[in-house]
Every structure is written in C-alpha cells, then in structure tokens.
C-alpha positions as CSV (number, residue, x, y, z in Angstrom):
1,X,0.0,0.0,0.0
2,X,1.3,3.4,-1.0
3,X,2.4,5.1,2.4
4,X,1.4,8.4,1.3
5,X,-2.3,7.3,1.1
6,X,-4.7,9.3,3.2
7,X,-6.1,6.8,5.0
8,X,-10.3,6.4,6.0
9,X,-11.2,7.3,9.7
10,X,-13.9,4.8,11.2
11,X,-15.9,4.4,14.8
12,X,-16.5,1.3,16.5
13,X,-19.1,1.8,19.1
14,X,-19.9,-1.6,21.1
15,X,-20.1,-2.3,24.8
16,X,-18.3,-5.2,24.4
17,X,-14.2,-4.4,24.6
18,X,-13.9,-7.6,22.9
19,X,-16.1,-6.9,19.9
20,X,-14.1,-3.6,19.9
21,X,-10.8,-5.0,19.5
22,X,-12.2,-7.6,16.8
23,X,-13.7,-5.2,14.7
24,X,-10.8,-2.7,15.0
25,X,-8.3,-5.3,13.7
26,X,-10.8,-6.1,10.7
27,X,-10.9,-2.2,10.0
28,X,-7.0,-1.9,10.8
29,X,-6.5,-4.5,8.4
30,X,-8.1,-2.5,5.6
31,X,-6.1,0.2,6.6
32,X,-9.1,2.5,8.6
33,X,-7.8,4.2,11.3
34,X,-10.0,2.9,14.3
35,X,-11.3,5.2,17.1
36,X,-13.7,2.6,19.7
37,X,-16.6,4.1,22.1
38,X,-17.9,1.8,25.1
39,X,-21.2,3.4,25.1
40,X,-23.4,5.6,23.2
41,X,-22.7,8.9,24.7
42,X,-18.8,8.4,24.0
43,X,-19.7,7.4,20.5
44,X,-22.1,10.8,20.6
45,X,-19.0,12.7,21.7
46,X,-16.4,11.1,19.1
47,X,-18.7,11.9,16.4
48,X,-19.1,15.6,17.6
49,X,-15.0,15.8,17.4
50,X,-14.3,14.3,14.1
51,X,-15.5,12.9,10.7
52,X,-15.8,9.3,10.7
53,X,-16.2,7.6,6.9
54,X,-17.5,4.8,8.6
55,X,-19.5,4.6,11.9
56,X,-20.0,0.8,12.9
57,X,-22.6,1.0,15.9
58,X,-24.5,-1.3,18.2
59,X,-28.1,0.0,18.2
60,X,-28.7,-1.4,21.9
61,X,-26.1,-0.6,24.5
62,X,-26.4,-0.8,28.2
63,X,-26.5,3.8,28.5
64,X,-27.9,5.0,25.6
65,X,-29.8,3.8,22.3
66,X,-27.4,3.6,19.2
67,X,-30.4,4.4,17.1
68,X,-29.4,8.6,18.7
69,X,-25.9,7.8,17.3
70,X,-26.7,7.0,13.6
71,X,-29.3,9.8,13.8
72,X,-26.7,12.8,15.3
73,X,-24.1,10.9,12.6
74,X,-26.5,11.3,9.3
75,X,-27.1,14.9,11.0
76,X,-23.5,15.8,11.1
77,X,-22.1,13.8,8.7
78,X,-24.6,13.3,5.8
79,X,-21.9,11.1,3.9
80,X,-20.9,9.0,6.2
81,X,-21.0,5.2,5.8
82,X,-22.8,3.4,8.8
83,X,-23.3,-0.5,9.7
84,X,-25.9,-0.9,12.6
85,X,-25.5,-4.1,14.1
86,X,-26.8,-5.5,17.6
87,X,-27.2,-8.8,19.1
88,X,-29.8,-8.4,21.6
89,X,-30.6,-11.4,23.3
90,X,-34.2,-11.2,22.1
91,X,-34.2,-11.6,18.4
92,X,-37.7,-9.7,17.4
93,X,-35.9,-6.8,19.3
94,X,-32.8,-7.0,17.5
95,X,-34.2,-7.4,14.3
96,X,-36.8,-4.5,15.0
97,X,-34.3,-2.2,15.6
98,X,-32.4,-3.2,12.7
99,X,-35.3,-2.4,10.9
100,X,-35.4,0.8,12.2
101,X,-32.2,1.7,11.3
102,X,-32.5,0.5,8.0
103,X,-35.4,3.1,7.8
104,X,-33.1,5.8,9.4
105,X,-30.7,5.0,6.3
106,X,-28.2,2.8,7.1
107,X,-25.6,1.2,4.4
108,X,-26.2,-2.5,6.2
109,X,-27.4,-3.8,9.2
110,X,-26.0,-7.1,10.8
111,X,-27.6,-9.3,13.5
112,X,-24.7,-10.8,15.8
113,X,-22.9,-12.7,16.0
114,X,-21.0,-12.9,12.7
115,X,-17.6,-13.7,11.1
116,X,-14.6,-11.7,10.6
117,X,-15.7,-12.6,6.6
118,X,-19.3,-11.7,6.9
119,X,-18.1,-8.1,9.1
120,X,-15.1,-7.5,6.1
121,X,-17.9,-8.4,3.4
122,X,-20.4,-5.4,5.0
123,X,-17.4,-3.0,4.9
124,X,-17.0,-3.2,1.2
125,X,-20.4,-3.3,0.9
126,X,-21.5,-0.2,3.0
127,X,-18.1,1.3,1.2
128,X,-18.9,1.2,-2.1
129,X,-20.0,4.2,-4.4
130,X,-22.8,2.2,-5.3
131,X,-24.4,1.3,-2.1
132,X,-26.9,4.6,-1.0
C-alpha cells in the first residue's frame, strides 16, 4: 500500500471491549484508522469531534440507544457510511431495531454474532460508491 495514502477514519461503538478490538483489527487491516466508544454517549462525543467515513454501531447498548448515534451521525455527517449491528438477546428486538435503522438510512445492518468474513464483506459493501 502506497504510504502516502490518506487513509479512512472509522468508529467502533460496542459495549463489548472484545467486539471492539475484533472489529478494530478487521478495520486496521483494511487500513481505517480505528477510534472505539464503550457506550453511546462516547460514541455521541467522538462523532461531535471528528468525521468518521465509517461509523459501525450497536443499536442497543447498556447507557444509551445507538439508534441517537446514527441519527446525530447522518445529522453531522450526511456522507458518512454506517453499519448498525446489535445482538440483543431477544431476536424480534434485535431485528426490530435493525429495521429501524435501515429506515433511518443505514448502508447495512447485521444481527450478531457474525464472522470476521461476513463483518469485512459489510465493509465493502456499505463502502462502495454504489451502495446509498
């Protein structure tokens, strides 16, 4: 890869430290620069700070709704690429709310868990010119 490249910010905003790190790497690996929120007011914050290309949030997390987050994102950053995801322990939740932010205009919207493949296939999806 040509060092001089400006490389693509993206947020990863998941309680879970672990899903985090995973996703970071995947992102890392495509050579994002990763900035991670524990909750849904960080993520509020970040976004408030900087322009994220990509904004890869979990619509149900413990302090906030992630549904404000992709809302204050399309707000701020009408461009901006965003992958809902959420694994809610009650599936006609989850896949309500990914639903709902489908409707709020979301590139793609994932249902945990998933593979690294099925997470790097949703980044070049979401990514591409052609996707709205």
């Amino acid at each position: 890869m040509n060092e001089t490249a400006v490389k693509l910010n993206a947020l990863v905003a998941d309680d879970s430290k672990e899903m985090q790190d995973v996703l970071a790497h995947c992102l890392n690996s495509l050579g994002f620069l990763v900035t991670c929120a524990g909750t849904a007011t960080e993520a509020k914050k970040q976004i408030g700070a900087q322009y994220f290309d990509l904004v890869v949030i979990d619509v149900l997390m413990p302090d906030g709704d992630g549904l404000e987050v992709i809302g204050e994102t399309k707000k701020c950053y009408p461009t901006a690429r965003i992958i809902a995801m959420t694994g809610e322990t009650h599936p006609l939740d989850a896949k309500y709310c990914l639903q709902i932010a489908k409707a709020m205009g979301v590139h793609i919207a994932v249902l945990k868990p998933f593979t690294t493949a099925e997470f790097l296939k949703a980044v070049q999806q979401a990514m591409s010119p052609r996707s709205p």
